[in-house]
Residue frames as a rotation matrix with the C-alpha (Angstrom) as fourth column:
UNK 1
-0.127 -0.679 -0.723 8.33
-0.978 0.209 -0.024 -2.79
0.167 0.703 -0.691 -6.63
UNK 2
-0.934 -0.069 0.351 7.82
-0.126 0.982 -0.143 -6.09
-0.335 -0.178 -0.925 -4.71
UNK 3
-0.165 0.984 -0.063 4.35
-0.599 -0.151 -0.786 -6.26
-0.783 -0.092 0.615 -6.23
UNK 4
-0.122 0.006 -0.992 4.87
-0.910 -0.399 0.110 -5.64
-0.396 0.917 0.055 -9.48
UNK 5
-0.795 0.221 -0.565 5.81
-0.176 0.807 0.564 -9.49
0.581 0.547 -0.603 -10.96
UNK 6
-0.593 0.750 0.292 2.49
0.483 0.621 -0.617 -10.72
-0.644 -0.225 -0.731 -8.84
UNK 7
0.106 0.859 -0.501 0.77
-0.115 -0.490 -0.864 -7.92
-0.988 0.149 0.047 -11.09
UNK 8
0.086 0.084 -0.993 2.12
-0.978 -0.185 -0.100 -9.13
-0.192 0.979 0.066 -14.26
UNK 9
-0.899 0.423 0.110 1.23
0.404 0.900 -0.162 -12.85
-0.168 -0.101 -0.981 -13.29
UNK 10
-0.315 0.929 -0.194 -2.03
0.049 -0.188 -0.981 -11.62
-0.948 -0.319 0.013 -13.25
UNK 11
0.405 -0.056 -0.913 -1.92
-0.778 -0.545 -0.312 -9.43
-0.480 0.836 -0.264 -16.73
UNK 12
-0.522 -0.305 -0.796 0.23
-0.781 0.546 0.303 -12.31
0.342 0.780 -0.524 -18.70
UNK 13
-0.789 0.434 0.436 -2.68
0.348 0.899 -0.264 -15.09
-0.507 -0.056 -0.860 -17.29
UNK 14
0.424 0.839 -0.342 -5.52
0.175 -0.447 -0.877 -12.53
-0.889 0.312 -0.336 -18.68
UNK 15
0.255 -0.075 0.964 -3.32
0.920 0.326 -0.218 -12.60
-0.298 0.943 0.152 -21.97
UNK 16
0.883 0.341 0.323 -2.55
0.469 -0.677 -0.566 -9.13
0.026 0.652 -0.758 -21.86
UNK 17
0.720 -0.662 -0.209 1.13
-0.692 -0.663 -0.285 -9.61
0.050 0.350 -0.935 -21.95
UNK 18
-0.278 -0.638 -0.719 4.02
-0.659 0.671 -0.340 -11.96
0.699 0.379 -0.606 -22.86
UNK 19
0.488 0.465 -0.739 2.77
-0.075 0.865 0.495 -15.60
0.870 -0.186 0.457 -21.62
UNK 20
0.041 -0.747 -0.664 6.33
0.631 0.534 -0.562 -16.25
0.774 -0.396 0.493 -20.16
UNK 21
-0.833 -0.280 0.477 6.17
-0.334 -0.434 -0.837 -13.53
0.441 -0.857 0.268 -17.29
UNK 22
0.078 0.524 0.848 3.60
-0.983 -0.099 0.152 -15.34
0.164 -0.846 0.507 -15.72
UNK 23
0.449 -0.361 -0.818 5.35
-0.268 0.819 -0.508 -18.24
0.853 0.447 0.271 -15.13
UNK 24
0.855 0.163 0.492 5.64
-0.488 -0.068 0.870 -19.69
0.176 -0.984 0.021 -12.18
UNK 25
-0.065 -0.927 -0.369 8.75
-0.798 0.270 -0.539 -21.02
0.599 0.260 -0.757 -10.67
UNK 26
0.085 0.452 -0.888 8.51
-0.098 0.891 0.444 -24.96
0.992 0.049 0.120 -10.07
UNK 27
-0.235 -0.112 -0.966 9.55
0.874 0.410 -0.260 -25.20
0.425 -0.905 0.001 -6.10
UNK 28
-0.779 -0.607 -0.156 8.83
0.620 -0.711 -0.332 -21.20
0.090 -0.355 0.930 -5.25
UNK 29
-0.155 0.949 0.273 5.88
0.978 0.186 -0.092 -20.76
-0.138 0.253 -0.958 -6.99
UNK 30
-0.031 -0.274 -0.961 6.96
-0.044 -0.961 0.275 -17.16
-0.999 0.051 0.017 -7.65
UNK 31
0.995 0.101 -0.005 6.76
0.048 -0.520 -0.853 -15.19
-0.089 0.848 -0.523 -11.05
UNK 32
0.317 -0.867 -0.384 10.15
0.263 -0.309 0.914 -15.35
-0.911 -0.391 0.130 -11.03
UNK 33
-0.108 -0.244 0.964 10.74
0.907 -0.422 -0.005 -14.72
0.408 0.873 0.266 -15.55
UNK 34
0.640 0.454 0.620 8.59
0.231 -0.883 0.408 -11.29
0.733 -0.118 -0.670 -14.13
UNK 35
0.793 -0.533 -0.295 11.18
0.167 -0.277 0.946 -10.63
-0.586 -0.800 -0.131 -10.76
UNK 36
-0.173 -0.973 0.155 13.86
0.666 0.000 0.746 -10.87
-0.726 0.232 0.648 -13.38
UNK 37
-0.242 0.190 0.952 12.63
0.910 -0.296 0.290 -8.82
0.336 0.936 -0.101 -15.93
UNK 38
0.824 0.541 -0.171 11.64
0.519 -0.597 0.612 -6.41
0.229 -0.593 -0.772 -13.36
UNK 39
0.202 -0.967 -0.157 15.16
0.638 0.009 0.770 -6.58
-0.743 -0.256 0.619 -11.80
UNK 40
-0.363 -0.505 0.783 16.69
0.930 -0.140 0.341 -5.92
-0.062 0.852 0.521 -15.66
UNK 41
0.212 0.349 0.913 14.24
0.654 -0.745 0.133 -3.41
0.726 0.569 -0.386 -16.26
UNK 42
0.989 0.077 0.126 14.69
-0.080 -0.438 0.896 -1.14
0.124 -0.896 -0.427 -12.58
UNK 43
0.012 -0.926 -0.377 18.61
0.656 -0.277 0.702 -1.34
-0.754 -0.256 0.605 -13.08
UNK 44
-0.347 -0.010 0.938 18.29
0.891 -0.316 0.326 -0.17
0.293 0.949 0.118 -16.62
UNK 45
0.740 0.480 0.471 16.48
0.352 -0.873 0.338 2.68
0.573 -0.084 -0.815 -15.12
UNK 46
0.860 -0.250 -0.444 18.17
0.342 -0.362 0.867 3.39
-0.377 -0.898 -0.226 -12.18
UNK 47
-0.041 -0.997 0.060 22.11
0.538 0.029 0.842 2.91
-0.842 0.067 0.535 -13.88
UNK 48
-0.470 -0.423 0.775 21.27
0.848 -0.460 0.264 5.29
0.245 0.781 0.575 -16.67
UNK 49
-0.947 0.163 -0.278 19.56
0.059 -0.760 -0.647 8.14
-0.316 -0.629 0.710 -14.26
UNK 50
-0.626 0.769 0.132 15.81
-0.161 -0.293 0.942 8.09
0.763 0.569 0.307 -16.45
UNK 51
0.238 0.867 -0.438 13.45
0.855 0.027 0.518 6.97
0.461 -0.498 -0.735 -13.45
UNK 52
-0.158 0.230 -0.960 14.40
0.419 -0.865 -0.277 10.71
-0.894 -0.446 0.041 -11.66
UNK 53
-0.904 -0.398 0.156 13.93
0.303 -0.340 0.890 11.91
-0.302 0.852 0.428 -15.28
UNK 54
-0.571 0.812 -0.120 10.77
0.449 0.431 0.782 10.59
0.687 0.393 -0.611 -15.71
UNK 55
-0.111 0.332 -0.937 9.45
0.991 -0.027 -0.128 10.97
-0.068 -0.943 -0.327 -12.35
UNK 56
-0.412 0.195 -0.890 10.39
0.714 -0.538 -0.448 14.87
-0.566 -0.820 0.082 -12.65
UNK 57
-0.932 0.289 -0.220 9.05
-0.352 -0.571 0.741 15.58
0.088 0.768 0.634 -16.01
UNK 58
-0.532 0.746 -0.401 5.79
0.348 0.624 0.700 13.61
0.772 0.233 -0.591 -14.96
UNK 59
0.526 0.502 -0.687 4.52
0.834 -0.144 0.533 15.18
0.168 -0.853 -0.494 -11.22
UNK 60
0.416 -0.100 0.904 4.93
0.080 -0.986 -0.146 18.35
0.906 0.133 -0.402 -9.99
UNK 61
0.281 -0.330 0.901 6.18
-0.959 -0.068 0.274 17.64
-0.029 -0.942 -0.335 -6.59
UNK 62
-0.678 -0.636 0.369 8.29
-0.733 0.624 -0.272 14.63
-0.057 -0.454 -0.889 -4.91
UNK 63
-0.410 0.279 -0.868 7.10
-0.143 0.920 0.364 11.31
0.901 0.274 -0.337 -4.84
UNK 64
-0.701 0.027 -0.713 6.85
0.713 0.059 -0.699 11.46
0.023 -0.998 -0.061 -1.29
UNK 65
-0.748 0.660 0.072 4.51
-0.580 -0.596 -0.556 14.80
-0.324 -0.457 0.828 -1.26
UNK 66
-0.364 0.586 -0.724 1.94
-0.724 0.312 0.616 12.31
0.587 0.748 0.310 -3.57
UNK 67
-0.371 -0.004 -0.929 2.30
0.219 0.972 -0.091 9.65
0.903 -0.237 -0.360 -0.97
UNK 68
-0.967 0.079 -0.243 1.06
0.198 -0.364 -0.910 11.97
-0.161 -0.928 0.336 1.76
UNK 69
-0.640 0.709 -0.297 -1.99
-0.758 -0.519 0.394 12.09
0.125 0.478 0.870 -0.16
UNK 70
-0.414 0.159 -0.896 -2.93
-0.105 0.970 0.220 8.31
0.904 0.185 -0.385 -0.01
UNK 71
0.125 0.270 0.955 -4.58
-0.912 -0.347 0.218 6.68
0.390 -0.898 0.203 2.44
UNK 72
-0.354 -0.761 -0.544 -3.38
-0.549 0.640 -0.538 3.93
0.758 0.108 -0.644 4.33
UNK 73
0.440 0.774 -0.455 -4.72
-0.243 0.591 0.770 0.90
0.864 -0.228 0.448 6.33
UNK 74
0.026 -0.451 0.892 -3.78
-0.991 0.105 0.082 -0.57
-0.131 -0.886 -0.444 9.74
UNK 75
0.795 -0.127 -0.593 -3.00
0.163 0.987 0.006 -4.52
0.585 -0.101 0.805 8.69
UNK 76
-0.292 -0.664 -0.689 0.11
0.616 0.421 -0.666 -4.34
0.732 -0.618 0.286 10.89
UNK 77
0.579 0.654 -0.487 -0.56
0.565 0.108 0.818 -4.07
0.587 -0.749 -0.307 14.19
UNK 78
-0.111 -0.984 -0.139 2.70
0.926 -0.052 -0.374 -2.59
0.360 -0.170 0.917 15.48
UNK 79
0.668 0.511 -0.541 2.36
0.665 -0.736 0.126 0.54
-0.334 -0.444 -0.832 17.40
UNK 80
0.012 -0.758 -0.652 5.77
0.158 -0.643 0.750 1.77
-0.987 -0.112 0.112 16.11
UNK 81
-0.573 0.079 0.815 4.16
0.748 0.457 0.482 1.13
-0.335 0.886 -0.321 12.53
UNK 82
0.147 0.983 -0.113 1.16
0.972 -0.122 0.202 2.37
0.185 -0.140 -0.973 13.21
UNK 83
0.480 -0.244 -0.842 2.75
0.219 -0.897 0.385 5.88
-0.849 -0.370 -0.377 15.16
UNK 84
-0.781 -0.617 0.094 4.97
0.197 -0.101 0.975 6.01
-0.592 0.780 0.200 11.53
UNK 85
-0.775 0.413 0.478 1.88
0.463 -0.142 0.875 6.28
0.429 0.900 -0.081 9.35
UNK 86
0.816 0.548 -0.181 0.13
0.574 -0.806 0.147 9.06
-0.065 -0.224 -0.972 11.36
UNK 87
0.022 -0.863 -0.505 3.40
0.337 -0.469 0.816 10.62
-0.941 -0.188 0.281 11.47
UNK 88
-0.869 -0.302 0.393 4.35
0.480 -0.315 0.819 10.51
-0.124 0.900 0.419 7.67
UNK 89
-0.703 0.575 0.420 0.47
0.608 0.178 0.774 10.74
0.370 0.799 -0.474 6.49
UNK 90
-0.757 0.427 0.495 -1.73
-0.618 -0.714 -0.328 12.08
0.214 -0.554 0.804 9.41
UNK 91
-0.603 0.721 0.342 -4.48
0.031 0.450 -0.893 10.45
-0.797 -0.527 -0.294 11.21
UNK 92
0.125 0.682 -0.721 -6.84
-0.606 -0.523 -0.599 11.85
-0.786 0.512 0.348 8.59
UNK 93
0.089 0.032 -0.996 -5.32
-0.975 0.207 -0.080 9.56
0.203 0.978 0.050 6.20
UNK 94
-0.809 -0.485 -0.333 -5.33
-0.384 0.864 -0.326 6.22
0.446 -0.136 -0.885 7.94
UNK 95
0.324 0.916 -0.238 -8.69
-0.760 0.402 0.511 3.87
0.563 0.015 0.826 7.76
UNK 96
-0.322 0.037 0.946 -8.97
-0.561 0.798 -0.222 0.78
-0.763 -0.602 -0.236 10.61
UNK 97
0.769 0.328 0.549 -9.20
0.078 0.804 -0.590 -2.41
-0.635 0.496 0.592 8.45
UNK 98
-0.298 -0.906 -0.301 -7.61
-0.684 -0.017 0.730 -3.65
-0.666 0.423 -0.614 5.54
UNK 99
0.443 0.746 -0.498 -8.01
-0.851 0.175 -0.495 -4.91
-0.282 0.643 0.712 2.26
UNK 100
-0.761 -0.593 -0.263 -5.50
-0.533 0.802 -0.269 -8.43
0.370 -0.064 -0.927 2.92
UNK 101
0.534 0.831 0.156 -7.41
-0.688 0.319 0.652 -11.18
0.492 -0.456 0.742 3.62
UNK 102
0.024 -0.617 -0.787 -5.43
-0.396 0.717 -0.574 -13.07
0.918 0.325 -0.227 5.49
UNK 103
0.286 0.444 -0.850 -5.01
0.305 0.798 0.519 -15.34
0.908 -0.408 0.092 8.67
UNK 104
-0.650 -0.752 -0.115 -3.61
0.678 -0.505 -0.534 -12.61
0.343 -0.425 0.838 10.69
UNK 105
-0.653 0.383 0.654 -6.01
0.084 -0.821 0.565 -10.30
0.753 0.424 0.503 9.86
UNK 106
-0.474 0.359 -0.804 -7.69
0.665 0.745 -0.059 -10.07
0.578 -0.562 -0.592 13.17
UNK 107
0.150 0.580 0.801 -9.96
0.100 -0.815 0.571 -7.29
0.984 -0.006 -0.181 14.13
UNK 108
0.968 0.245 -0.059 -9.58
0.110 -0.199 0.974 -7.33
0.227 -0.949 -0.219 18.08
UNK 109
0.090 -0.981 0.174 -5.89
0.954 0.136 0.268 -7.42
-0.286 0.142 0.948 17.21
UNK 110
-0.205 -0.215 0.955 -6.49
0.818 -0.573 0.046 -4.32
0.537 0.791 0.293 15.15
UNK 111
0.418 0.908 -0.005 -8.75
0.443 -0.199 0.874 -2.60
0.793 -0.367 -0.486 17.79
UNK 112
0.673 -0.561 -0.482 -6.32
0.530 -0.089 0.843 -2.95
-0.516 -0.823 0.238 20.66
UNK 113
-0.403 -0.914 0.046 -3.31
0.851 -0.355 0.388 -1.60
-0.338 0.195 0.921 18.72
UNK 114
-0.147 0.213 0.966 -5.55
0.630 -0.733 0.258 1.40
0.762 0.647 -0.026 17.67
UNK 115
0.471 0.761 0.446 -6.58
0.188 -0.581 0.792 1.87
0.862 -0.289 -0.417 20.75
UNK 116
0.500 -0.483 -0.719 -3.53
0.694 -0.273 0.666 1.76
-0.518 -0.832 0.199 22.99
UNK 117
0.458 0.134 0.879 -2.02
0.877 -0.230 -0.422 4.58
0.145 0.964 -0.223 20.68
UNK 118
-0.351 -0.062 -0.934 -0.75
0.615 -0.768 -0.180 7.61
-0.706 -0.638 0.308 22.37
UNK 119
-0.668 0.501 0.551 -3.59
0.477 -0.280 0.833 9.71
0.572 0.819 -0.052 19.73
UNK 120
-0.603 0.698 0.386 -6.64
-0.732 -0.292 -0.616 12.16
-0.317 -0.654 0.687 20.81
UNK 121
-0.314 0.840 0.443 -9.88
0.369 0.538 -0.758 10.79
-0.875 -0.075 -0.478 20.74
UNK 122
0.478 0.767 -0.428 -10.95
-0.253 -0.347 -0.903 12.36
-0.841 0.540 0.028 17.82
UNK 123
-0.382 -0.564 -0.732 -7.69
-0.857 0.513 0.051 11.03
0.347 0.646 -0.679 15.58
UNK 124
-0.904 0.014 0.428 -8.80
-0.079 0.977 -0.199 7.63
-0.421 -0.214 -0.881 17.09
UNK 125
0.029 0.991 -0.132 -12.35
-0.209 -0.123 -0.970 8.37
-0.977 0.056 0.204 16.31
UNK 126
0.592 0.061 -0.804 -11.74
-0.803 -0.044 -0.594 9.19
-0.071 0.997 0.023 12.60
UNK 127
-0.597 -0.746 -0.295 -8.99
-0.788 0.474 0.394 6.32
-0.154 0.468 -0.870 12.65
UNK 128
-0.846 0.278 0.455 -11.66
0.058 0.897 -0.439 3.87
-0.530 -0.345 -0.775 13.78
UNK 129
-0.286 0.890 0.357 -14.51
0.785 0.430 -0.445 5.20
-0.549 0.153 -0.821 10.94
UNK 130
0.638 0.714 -0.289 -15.01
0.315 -0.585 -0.748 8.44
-0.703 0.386 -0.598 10.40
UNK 131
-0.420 -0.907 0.043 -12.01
-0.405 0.229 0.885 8.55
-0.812 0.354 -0.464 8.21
UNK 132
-0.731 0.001 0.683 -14.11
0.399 0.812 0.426 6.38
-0.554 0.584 -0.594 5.69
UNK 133
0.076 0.947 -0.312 -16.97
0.676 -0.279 -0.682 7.97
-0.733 -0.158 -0.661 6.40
UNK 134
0.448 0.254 -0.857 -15.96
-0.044 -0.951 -0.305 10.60
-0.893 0.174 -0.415 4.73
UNK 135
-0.621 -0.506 -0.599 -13.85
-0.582 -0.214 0.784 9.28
-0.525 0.836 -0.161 2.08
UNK 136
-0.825 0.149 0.545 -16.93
0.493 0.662 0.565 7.16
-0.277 0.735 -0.619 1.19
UNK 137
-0.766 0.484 0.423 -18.91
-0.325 -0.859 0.395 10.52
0.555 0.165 0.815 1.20
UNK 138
-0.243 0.939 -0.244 -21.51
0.428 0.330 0.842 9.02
0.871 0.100 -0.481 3.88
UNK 139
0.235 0.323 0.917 -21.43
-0.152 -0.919 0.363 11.80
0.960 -0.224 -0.167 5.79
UNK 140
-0.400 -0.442 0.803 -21.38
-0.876 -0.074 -0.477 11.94
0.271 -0.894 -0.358 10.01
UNK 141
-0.738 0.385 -0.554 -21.87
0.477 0.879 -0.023 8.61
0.478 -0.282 -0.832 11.97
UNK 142
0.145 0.925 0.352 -25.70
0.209 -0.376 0.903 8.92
0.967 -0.058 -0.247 13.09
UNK 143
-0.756 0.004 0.655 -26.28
-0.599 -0.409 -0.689 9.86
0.265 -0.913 0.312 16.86
């Protein structure tokens, strides 16, 4: 949900919806027409029951079993993060890196917090590669 108005800044600068949600607000620099309109629209759901409506005429299972499907990066470093998304998702679904670029973003930062874990070696293994490996089909790492 907190995304959402940065994705329709995007979409109303590329013209492919109403100008005014990608408006920026003058001292915030936030989308902020799009946060409200968002807002309006996500009570409007919420206070007339349609988003579980939707939701259960649209997916066969919980929102949550869908989200166990995903796979998820390691930008925060946090071990009590980190131990939360092997928990929810499994090891199997959690890749070392991240697609933020940002001034945080600090691989030996990442490294350590993967590796003080309390994980086998082989959930570390796949957390640290083979995990991609496989979800970018490129088979085992070589020997």
């Amino acid at each position: 949900m907190l995304a959402g108005p940065r994705v329709y800044l995007a979409m109303a600068t590329d013209g492919l919806i109403f100008r005014w949600m990608g408006a920026l607000h003058p001292r915030y620099r936030t989308p902020h027409l799009a946060l409200i309109a968002q807002a309006v629209w996500s009570s409007i759901l919420v206070w007339t029951g349609t988003y579980g409506t939707i939701v259960s005429r649209n997916i066969s299972r919980p929102p949550s079993a869908h989200l166990k499907t995903f796979y998820y990066d390691t930008v925060n470093f946090s071990q009590g993060a980190l131990k939360l998304a092997i928990d929810f998702a499994g090891a199997e679904h959690i890749l070392a890196g991240s697609d933020y670029p940002h001034k945080i973003g600090s691989i030996p930062s990442m490294l350590d917090a993967i590796r003080a874990l309390q994980i086998t070696d082989d959930e570390r293994a796949a957390i640290l590669g083979g995990n991609a490996r496989r979800v970018l089909g490129l088979g085992a790492e070589p020997t």
